[in-house]
BADRENGU-278089 format. One line per 8 residues: number of its first residue (from 1); their letters; for each residue x, y, z of N, C-alpha, C. Coordinates in steps of 0.02 Angstrom, whole numbers. Each point is the difference from the previous one (the first is absolute). Example, Ala and Ser with C-alpha at 12.3 -4.5 7.8 and 13.67 -1.06 7.14 Angstrom:
! BADRENGU-278089
1 = as = 660,-284,390,-45,59,0,45,60,0  -18,53,-36,42,59,3,-39,55,37
This chain:
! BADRENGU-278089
1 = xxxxxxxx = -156,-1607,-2464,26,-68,6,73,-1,-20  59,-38,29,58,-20,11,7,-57,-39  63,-6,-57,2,-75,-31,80,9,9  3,-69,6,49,-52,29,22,-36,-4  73,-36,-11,-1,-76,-17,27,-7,69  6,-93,-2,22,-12,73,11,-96,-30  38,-25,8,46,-66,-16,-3,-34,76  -19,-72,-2,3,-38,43,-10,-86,-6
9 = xxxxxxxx = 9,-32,36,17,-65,-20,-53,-46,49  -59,-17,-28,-20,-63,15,13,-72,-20  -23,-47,-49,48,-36,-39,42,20,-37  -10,53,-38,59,10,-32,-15,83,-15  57,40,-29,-10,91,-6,-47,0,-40  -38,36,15,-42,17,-43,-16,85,6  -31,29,-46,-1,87,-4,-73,-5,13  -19,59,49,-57,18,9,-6,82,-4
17 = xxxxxxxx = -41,24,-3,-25,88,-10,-42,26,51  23,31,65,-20,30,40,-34,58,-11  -75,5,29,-36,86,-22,-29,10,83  20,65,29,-14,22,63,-48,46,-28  -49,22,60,-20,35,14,8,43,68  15,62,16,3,23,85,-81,24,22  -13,-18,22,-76,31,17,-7,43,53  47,5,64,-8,49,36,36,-16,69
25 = xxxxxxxx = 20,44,38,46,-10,70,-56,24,24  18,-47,69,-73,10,44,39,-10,80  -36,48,39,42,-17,65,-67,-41,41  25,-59,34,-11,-27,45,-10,21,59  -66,-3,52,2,12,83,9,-59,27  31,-15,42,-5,-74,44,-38,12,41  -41,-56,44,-49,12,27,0,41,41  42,-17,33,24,72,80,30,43,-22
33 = xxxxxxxx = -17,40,-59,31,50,-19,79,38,8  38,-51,66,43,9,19,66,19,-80  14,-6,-52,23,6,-41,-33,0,-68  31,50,-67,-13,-18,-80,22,-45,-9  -24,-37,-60,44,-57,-43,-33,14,-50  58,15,-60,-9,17,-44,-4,-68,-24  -32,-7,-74,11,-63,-48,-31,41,-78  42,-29,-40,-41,33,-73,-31,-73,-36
41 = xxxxxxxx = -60,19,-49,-23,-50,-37,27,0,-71  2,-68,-22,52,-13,-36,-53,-68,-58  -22,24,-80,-21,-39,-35,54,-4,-28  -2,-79,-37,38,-6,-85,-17,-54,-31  45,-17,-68,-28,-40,-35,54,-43,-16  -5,-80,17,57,-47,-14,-10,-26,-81  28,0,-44,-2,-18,-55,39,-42,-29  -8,-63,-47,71,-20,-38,41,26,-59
49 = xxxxxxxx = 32,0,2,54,16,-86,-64,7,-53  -27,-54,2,-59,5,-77,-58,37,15  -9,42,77,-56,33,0,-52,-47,74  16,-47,-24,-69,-36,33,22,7,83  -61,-3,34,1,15,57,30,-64,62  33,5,49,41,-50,31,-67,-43,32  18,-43,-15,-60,-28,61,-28,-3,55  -76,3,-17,-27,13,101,19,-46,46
57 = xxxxxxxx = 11,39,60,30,-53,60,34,62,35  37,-36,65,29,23,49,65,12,-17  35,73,17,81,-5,-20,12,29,82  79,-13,-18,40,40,43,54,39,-37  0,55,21,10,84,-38,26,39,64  55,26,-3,53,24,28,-9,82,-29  8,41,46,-19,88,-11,59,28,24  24,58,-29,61,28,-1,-2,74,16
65 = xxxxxxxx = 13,39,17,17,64,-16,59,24,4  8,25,-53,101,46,-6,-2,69,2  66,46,2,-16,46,-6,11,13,-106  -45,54,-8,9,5,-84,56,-5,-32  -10,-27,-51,85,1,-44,37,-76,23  -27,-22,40,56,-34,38,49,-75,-15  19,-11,-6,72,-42,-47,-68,-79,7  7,-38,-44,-12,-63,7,5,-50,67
73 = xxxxxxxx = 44,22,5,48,-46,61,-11,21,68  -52,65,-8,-6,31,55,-24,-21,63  8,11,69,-28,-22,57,-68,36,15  -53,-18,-17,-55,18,32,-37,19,60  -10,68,-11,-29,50,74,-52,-53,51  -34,-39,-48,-75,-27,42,-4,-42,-50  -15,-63,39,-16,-62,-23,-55,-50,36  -79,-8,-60,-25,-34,46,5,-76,-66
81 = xxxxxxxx = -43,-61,48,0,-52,-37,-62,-36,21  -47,1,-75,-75,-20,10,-11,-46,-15  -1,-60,33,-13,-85,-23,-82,-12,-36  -29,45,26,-83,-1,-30,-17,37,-45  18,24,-59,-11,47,-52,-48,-31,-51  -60,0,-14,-45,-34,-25,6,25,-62  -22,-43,-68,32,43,-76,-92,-50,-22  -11,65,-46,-74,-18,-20,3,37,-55
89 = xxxxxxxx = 17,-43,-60,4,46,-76,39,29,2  65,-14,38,50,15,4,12,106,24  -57,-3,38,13,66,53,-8,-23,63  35,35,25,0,-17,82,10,70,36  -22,-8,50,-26,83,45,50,-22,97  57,33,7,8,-5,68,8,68,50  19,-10,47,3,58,57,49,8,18  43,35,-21,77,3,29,18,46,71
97 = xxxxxxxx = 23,-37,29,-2,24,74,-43,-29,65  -15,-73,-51,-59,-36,75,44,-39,24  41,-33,-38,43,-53,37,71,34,18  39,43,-29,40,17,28,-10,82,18  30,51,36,-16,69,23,19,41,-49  -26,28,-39,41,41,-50,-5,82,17  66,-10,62,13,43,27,75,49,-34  -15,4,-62,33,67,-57,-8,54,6
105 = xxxxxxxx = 44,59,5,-22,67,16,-53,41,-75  20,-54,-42,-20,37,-78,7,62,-11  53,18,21,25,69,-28,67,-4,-61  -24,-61,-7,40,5,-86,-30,-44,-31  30,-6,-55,-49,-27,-61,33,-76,19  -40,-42,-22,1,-59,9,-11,-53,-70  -5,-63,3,-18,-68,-67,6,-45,32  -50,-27,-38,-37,-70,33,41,-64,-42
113 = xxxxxxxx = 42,-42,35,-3,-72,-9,-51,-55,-7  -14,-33,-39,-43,-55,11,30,-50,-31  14,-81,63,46,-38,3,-75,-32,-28  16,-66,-46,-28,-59,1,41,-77,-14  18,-30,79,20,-52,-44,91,35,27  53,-36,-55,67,30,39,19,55,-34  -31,42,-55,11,40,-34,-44,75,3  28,49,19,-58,79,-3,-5,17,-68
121 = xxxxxxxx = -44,37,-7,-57,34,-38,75,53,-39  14,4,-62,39,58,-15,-27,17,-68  -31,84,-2,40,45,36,-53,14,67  24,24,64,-39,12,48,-37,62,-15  -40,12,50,-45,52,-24,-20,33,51  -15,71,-49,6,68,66,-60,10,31  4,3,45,-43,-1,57,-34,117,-6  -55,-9,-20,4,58,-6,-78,32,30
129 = xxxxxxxx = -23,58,18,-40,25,33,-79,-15,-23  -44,-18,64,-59,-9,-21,-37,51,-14  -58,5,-47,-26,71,-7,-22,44,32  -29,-40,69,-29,47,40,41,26,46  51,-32,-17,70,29,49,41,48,-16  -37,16,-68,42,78,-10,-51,58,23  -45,-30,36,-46,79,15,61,46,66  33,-59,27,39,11,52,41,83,-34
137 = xxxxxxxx = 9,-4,-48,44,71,-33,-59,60,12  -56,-14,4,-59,38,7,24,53,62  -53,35,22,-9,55,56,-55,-3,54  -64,-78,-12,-18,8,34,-38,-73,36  87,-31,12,-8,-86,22,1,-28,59  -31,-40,19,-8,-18,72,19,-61,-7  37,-19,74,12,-64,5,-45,-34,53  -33,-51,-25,-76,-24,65,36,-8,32
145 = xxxxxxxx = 76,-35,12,29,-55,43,-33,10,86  -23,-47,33,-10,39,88,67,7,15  39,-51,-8,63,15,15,52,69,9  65,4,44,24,61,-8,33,6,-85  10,56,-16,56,13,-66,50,21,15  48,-36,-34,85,10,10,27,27,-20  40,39,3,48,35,-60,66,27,31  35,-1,-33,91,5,29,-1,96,14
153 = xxxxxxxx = -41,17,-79,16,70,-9,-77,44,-34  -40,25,30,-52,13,-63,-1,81,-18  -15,9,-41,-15,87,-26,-75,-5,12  -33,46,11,-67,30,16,-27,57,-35  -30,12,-74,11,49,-37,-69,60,27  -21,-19,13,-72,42,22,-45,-12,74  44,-27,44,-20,-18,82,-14,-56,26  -19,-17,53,-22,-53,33,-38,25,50
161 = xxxxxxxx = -62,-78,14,-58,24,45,15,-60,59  -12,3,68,10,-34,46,-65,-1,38  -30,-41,43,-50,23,51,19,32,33  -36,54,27,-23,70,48,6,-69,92  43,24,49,-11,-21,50,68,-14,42  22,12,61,54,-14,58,14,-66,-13  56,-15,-13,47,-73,17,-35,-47,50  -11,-48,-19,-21,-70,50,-69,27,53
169 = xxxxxxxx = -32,53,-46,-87,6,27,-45,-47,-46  -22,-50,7,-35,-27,-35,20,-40,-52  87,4,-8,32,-8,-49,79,-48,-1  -4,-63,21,37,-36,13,67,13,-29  -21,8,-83,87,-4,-45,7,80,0  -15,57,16,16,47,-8,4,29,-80  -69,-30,-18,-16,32,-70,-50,71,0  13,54,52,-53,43,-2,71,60,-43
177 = xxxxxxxx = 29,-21,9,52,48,-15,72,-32,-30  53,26,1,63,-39,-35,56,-3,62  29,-57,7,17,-34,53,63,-27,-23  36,0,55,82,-57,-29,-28,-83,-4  67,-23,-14,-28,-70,8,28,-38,54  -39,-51,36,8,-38,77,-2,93,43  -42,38,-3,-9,60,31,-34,31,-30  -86,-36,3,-39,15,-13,-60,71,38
185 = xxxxxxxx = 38,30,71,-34,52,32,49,67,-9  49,-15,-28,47,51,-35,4,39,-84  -27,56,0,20,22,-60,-66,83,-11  4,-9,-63,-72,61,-10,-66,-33,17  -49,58,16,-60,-14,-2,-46,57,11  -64,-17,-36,-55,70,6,-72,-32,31  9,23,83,-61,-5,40,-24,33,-20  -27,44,-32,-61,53,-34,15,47,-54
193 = xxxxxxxx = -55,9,-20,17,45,-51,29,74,4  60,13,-51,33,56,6,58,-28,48  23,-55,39,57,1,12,5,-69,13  97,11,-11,46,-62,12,44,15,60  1,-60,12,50,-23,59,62,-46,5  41,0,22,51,-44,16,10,-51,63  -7,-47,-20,-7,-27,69,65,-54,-1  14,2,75,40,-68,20,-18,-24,41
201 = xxxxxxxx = 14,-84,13,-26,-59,29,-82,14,32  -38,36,-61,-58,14,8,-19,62,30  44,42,28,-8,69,34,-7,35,-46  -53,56,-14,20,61,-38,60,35,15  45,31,-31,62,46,8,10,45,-19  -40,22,-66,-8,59,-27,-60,20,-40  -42,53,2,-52,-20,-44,-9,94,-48  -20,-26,-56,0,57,-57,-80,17,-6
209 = xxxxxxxx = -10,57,30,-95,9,-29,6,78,-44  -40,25,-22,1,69,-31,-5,49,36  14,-8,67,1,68,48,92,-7,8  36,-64,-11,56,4,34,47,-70,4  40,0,29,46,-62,36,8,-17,61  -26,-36,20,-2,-23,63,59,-56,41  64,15,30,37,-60,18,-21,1,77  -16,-88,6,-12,-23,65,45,-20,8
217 = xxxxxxxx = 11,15,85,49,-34,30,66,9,13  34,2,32,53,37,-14,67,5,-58  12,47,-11,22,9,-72,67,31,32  62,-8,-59,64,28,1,1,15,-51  35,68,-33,7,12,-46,82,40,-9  38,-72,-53,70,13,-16,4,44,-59  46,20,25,15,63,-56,-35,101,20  -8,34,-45,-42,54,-5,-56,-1,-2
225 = xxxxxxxx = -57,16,42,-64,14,-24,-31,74,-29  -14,4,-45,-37,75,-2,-67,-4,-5  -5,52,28,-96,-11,30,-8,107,1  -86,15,-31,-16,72,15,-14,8,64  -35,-61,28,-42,8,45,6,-55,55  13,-19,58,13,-59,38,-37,19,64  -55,-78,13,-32,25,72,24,-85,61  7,34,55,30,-55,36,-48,20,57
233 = xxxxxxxx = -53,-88,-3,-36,7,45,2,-20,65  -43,-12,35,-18,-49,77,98,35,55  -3,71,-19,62,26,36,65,-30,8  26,-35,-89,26,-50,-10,81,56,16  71,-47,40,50,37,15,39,-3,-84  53,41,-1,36,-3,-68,87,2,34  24,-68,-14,67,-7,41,67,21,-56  38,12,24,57,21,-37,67,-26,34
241 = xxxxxxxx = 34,-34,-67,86,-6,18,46,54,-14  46,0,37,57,51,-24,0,10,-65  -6,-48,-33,29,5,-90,-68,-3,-43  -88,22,26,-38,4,-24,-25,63,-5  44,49,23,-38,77,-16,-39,13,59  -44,59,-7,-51,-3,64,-67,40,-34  -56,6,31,-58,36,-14,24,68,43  -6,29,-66,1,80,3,-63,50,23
249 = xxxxxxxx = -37,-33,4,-87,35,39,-15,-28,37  -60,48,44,-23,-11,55,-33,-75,-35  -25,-38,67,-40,-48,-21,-55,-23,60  -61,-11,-37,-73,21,68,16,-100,27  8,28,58,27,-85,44,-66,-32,38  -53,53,21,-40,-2,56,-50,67,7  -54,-49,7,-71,55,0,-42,-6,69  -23,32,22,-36,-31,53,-72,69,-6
257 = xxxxxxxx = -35,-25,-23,-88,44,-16,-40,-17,66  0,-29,31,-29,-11,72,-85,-18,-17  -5,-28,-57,-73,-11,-13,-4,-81,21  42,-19,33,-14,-91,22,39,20,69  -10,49,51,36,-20,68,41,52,-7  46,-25,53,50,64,40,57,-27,-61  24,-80,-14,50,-2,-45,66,14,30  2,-42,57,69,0,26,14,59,55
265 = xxxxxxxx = -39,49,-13,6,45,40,-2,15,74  17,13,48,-1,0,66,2,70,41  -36,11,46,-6,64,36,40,-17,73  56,72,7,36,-31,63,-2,53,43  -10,0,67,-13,67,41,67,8,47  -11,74,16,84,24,12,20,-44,83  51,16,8,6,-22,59,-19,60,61  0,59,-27,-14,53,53,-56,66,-23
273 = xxxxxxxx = -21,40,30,12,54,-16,-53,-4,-64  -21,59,-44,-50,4,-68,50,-25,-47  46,7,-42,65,-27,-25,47,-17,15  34,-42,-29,78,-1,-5,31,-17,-62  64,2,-22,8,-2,-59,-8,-35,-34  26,-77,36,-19,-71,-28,-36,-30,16  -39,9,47,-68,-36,36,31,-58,9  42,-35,57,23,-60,-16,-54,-45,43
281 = xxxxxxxx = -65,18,8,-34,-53,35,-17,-30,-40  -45,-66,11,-12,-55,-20,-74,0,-58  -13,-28,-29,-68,5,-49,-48,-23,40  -44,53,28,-59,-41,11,-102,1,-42  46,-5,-68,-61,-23,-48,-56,69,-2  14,62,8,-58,39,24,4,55,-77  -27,-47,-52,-5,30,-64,-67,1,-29  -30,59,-19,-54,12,-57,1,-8,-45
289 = xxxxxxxx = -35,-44,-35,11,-7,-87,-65,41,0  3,36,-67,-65,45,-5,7,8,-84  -52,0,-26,-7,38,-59,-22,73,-27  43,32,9,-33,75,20,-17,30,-84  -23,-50,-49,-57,3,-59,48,31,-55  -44,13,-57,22,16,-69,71,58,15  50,-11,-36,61,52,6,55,0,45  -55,2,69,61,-27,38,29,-73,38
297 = xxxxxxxx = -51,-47,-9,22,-70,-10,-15,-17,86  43,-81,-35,20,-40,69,54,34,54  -19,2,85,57,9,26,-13,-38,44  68,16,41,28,-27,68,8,50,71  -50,7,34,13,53,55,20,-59,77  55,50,37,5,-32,55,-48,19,56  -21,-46,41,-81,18,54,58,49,21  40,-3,41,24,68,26,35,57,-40
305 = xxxxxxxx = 3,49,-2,32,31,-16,86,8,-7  2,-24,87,90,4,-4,43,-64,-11  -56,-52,-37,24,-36,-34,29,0,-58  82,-37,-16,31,-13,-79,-22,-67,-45  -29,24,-54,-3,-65,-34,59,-21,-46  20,-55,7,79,-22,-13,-24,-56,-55  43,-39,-52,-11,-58,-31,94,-41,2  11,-41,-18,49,-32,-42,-6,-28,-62
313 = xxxxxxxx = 36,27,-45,28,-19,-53,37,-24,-20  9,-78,-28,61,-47,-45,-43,15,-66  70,20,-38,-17,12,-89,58,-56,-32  -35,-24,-49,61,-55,-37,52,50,-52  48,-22,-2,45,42,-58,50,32,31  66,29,-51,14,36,44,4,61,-14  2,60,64,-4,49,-26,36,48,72  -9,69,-42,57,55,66,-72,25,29
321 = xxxxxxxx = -37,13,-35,-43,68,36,-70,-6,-12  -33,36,54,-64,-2,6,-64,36,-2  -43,2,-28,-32,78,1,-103,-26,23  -11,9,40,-68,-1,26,-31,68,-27  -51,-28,-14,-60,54,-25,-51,-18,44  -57,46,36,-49,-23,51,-40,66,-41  -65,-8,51,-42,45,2,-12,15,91  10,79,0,-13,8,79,-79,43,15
329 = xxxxxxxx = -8,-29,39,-76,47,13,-1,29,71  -26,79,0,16,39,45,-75,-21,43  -29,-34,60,-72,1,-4,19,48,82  -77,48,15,-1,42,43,36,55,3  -2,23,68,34,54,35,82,7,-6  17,-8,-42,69,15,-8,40,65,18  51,15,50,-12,78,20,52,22,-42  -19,71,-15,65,26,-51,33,33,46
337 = xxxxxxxx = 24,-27,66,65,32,21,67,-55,-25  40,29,27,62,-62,-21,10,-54,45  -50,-35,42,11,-67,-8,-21,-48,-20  -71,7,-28,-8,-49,-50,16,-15,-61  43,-61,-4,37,-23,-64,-21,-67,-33  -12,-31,-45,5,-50,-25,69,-17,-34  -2,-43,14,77,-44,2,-6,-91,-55  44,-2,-43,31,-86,3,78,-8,-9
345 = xxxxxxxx = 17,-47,-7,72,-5,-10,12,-89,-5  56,-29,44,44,-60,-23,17,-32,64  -19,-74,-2,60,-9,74,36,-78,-40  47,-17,49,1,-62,-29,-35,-61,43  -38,15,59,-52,-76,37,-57,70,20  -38,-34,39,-77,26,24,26,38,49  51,-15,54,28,48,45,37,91,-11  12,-21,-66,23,62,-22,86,21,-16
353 = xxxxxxxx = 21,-71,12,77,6,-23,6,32,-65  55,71,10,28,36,-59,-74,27,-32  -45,20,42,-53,17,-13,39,78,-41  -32,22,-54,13,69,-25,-82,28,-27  -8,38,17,-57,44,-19,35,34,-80  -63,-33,-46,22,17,-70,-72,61,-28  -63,17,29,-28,37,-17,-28,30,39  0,72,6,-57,16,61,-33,77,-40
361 = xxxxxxxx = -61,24,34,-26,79,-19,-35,2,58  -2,58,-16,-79,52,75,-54,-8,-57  -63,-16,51,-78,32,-43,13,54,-34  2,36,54,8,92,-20,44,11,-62  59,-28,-27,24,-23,-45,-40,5,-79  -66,-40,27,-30,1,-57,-66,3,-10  -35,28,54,-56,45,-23,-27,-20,72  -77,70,19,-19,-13,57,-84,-18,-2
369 = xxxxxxxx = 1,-82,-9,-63,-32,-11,-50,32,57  21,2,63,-56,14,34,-9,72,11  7,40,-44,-41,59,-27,-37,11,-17  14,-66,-72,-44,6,-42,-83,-45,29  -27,24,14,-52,-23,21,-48,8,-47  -12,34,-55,-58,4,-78,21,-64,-5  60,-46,23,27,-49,-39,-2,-87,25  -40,25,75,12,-39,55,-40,-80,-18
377 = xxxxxxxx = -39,19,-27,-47,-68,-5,30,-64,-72  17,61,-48,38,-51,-54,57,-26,1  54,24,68,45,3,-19,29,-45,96  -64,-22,11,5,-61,52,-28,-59,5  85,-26,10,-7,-74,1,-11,-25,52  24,-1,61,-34,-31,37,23,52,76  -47,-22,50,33,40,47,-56,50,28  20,76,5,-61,44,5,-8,57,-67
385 = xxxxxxxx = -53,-33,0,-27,28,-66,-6,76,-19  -1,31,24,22,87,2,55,-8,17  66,-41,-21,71,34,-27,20,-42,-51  25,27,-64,25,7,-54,46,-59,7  5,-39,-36,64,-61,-5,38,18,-62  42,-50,-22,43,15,-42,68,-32,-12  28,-46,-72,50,-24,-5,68,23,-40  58,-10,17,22,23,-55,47,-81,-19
393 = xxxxxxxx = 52,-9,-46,13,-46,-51,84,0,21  38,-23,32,72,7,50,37,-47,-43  70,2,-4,43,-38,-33,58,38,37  30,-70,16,60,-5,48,64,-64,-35  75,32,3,28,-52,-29,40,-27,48  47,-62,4,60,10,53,43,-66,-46  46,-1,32,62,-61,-33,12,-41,45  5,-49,-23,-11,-64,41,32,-49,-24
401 = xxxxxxxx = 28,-62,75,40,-42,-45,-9,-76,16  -47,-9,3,-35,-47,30,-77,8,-45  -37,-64,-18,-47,-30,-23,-71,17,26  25,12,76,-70,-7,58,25,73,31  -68,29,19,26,70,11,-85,32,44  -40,12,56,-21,21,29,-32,78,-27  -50,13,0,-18,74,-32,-70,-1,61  2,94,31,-23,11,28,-45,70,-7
409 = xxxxxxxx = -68,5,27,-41,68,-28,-46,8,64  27,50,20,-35,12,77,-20,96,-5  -17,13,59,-13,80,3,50,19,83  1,42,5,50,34,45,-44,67,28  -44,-9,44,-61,33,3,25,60,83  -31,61,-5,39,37,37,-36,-17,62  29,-27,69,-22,-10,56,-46,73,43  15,67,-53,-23,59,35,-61,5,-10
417 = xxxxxxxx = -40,-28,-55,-49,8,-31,-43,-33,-5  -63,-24,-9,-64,-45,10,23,-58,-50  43,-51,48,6,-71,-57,-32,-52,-4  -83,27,27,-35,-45,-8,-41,-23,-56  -29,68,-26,-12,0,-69,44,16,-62  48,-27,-13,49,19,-69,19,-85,5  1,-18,-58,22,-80,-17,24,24,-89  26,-55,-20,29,-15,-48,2,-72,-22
425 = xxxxxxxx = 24,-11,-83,-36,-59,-44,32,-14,-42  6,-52,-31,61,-13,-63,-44,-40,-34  14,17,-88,-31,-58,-37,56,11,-61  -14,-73,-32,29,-27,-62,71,27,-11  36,-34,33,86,-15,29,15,-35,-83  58,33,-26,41,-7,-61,61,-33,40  43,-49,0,84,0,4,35,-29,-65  27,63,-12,39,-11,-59,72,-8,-1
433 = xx = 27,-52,-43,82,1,25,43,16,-69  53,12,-9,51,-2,-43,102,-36,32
């Protein structure tokens, strides 16, 4: 309890003895929860000079708050004025903050005025902490409020917990996670357990799980990156300015496994004769897809023989040079004199402009399958089964200055010799560029 004097003039001055009590600050919900209002409760005791208690009845009592210390004369922070203050044995009990907003930051110490009449209460009195309001110094306090909590600046000594869930799923204010403000689908958040995400205007953008980092979408990255390991998928191009350096390694641009189709591929037959160099006739679709089983895979055979199978290639990025990796398969009668050759190389269209032959060998070159006949049944893929097949693994480079570039893999089969049975096959085409 607080004692007090306080001087005022009804008929004439008379001295009375003020005794407060603070009983407790209490925050207010308004019905629509739309805002706090704070108000604190406020007992005391009106007394006269000789002790005896002021008489029961209705006053009007004027409420003050200053800041501490503060001069007599001082201008008061908050001022309410209560025409209905009921005095019963000379205590009276009010609510400070119903009639006017006692909207004070209370981050400093404060003292209470109490006007009665044309004269205040002196000495004023300090307004000081309710008991249960020091648990707040505690470690383990909650605030019920539904309301949001404010704060200019807070420290966080041991974490914070948010709801588990994506921005604006189920979740109007964007309380599943921590959010800006008026940009409530922007900020952190953890759709599941073991990872967080970043999201803007509700998009994920980046997300953190324990296998890794994940950035969606397309990303720039200013400055240096250092990385052990970097994979660039869906045959993504890598562009370069004069003043950005360049990629110093090969880089895999294009695959083609032939396990979904021919894949762009086209079979074109010569214009004359069993060969010619560029076959500049026209595609007329006469391709085998086959799976010739465990090891040696998917291929591509042309129905004729003295057919070229040709593709085009646009690669994004830029780059000088080019290097194809294929697989060639020798199937049949291949004769080991010198004119049967397998051949690929470069053009720049399907006709064969600046066509250059970049790889060629003889069978005989490299071994004579249809000898081996102990060997004939395992070692055929398709065709006639008492002769020996066989692939070998070709890599061809050329320089190039242009984006789009024509690649061709045909056989060059000797017109002297039985070219009815000897064919040839390509599978799982590499183009690699630098």
């Amino acid at each position: 309890m607080l004692l007090g004097y306080i001087h005022f003039d009804t008929k004439s001055i008379v001295r009375f003895i003020a005794l407060f009590l603070f009983v407790a600050t209490l925050i207010g919900i308004t019905s629509n929860n739309s805002h706090a209002q704070a108000t604190l409760s406020l007992q005391g005791i009106l007394k006269k000079s000789n002790g005896a208690a002021l008489e029961d009845g209705t006053y009007n009592i004027i409420f003050k708050i200053y800041p501490a210390n503060s001069a007599p004369n001082a201008t008061p922070l908050w001022t309410e004025q209560n025409p209905n203050v009921e005095l019963n044995g000379g205590i009276y009990s009010v609510i400070l903050g119903e009639i006017e907003d006692l909207d004070l930051p209370f981050d400093q110490d404060y003292e209470l005025g109490v006007q009665l009449g044309s004269q205040e209460m002196s000495p004023r009195i300090r307004l000081t902490s309710a008991p249960y309001a020091l648990a707040l110094r505690g470690s383990s306090n909650q605030f019920p409020s539904s309301g949001p909590v404010l704060a200019d600046r807070i420290t966080v000594a041991e974490g914070i917990i948010a709801n588990q869930g994506a921005p604006l799923v189920n979740d109007v204010d964007g309380s599943k996670g921590y959010s800006f403000k008026n940009d409530n689908d922007s900020g952190l958040f953890s759709t599941g357990s073991g990872e967080a995400s970043l999201y803007v205007n509700g998009v994920e953008k980046l997300e953190v799980t324990g296998s890794g980092i994940n950035l969606l979408g397309n990303t720039t990255v200013h400055g240096s990156l250092g990385t052990n390991n970097i994979n660039i998928y869906n045959n993504g191009g890598i562009n370069y300015s004069s003043g950005q350096g360049s990629f110093q390694g090969w880089r895999l641009a294009a695959v083609d496994e032939f396990n979904t189709g021919n894949q762009g591929w086209q079979s074109y037959a010569p214009l004359s004769g069993y060969w010619t160099a560029i076959n500049q006739g026209s595609p007329n679709g006469g391709i085998n897809n086959t799976n010739f089983g465990i090891f040696a895979g998917y291929a591509l055979a042309p129905t004729s023989n003295r057919q070229t199978l040709k593709k085009q290639f646009s690669i994004a990025g830029n780059f000088s040079q080019v290097k194809v990796k294929f697989r060639y398969y020798f199937l049949d009668t291949w004769d080991q004199g010198l004119g049967d050759q397998a051949y690929a190389g470069f053009a720049t269209d399907s006709q064969g402009s600046n066509f250059r032959v970049a790889w060629r060998t003889r069978q005989e070159f490299i071994s004579y399958p249809q000898q081996m006949s102990q060997f004939a049944t395992a070692l055929s893929f398709q065709g006639q089964t008492n002769i020996s097949d066989h692939w070998i693994d070709a890599e061809m480079t050329a320089l190039v200055s242009s984006n789009s570039f024509w690649v061709y893999i045909g056989a060059a089969l000797d017109s002297n010799g039985d070219v009815n049975d000897e064919n040839y096959a390509i599978g799982y085409v590499e183009i690699w560029v630098k």
